[in-house]
N, C-alpha and C positions, 0 to 999 in steps of 0.2 A: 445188848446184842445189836447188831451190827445188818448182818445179814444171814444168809441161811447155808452160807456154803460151809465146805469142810475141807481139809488139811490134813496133810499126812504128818508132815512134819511141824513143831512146835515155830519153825525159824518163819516160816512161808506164814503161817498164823500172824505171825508179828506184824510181817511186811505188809501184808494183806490188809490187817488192821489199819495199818498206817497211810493206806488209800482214803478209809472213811476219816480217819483224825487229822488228816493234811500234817501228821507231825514228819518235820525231817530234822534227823537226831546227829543227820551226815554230815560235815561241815567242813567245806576248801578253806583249807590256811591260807590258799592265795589270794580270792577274791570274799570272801566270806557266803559265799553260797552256800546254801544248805539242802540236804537230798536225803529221799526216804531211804533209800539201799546201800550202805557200802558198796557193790557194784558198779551201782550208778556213780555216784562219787570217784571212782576209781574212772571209767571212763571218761569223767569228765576233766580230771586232771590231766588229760592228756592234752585239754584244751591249751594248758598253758607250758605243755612242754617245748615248744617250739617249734618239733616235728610235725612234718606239714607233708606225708607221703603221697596224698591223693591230688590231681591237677586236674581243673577244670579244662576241657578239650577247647573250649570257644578262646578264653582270655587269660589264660595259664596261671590264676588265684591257685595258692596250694592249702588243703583244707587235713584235717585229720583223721578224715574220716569218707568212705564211699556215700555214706548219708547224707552228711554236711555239702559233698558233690553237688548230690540229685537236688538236693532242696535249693543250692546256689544257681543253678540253673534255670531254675525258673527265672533268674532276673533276667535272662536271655530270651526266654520264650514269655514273657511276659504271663504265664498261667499262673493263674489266683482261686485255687480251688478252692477255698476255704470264706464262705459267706456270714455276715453277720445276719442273724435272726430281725431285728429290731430295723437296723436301715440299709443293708443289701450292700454294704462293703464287703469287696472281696477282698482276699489276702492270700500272700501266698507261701505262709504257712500258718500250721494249727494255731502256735503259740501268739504270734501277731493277733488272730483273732481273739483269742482267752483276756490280753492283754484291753483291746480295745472295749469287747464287751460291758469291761467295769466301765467305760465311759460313759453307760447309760445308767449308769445308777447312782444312786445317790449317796451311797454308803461309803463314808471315808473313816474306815477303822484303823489306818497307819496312821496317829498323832507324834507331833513333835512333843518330845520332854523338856524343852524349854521356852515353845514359844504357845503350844495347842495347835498350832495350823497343822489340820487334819488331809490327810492323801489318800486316792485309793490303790496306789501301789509303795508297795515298800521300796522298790528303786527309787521312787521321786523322792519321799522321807529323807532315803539315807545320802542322795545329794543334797537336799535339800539342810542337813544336821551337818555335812560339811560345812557349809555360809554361815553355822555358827560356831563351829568348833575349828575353823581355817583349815581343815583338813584336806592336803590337796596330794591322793594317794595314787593318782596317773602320772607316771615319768615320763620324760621325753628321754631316747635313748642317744638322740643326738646333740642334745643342749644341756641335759639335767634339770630342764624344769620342770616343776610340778605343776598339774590341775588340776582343780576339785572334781571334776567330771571328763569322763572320757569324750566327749561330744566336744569339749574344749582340749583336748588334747588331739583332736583329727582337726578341729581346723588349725590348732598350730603346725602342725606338722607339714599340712602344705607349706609352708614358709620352707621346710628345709626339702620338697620334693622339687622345686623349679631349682636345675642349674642353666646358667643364661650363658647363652653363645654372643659372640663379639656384635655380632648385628643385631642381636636381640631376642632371638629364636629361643622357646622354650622348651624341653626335653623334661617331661613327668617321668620319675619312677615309676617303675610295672605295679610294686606294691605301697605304696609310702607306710600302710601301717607298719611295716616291717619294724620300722624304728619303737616301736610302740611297746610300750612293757612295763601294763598295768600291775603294783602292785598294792 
């Protein structure tokens, strides 16, 4: 047992459980995320629909979501509500700090199956098993090339957001990720 609480229904039981077991049985065919809830799951594909109905008021970013809004805005006002325990970095969202957190520990339980170099995040791993399996699953929408990491596919993209004026002047896209269409 788990904890002490109770449930009306068998399905909330399940979910519920699945807080304490970290299992997520949910899984994007797009990106391979995985998520405790079908719900959640289901919201999150919207991540990759394309639809972008919510706009940021400051720099007109279009987002999915009124959430994705609030939380983007902080890059505007610069608030970083979210403090590390351990060295007082702020962040300015939860996840960022969750992420950083592992950085003070020592514990690297994501291992490579072909080489043992150990991570403590499964993100770094699964770039990381790209460089041995050449796996480069980020398109570029405007060239068709592929990167092994999306971090390599925003800085190419700049390449195709400068269009140059006769004198030399540079004119950036509003969005350039737009071209972007990780699969």
């Amino acid at each position: 047992m788990f904890c002490d609480q109770a449930f009306a229904q068998l399905s909330t039981l399940h979910q519920h459980i699945r807080r304490h077991t970290k299992e997520k049985p949910f899984c994007c065919t797009v990106c391979k995320k995985a998520f405790a809830t079908q719900a959640v799951l289901k919201y999150h594909l919207e991540t990759h629909s394309g639809r972008k109905t919510h706009d940021c008021p400051v720099c007109g970013r279009g987002y999915h979501s009124v959430s994705n809004v609030n939380k983007h805005m902080r890059t505007h006002t610069g608030e970083r509500p979210y403090k590390c325990t351990v060295c007082g970095k702020p962040f300015s969202a939860n996840n960022h700090l969750k992420r950083h957190l592992k950085t003070h520990s020592t514990l690297r339980d994501q291992v490579c199956v072909f080489c043992d170099q150990a991570f403590t995040h499964l993100d770094n791993l699964r770039v990381h098993i790209h460089r041995h399996t050449n796996e480069k699953p980020f398109n570029c929408r405007e060239c068709k090339k592929a990167f092994a990491t999306n971090a390599d596919l925003k800085s190419h993209l700049k390449t195709h957001s400068e269009v140059r004026k006769p004198q030399g002047h540079v004119n950036k896209l509003k969005n350039p990720t737009s071209f972007c269409n990780r699969k």
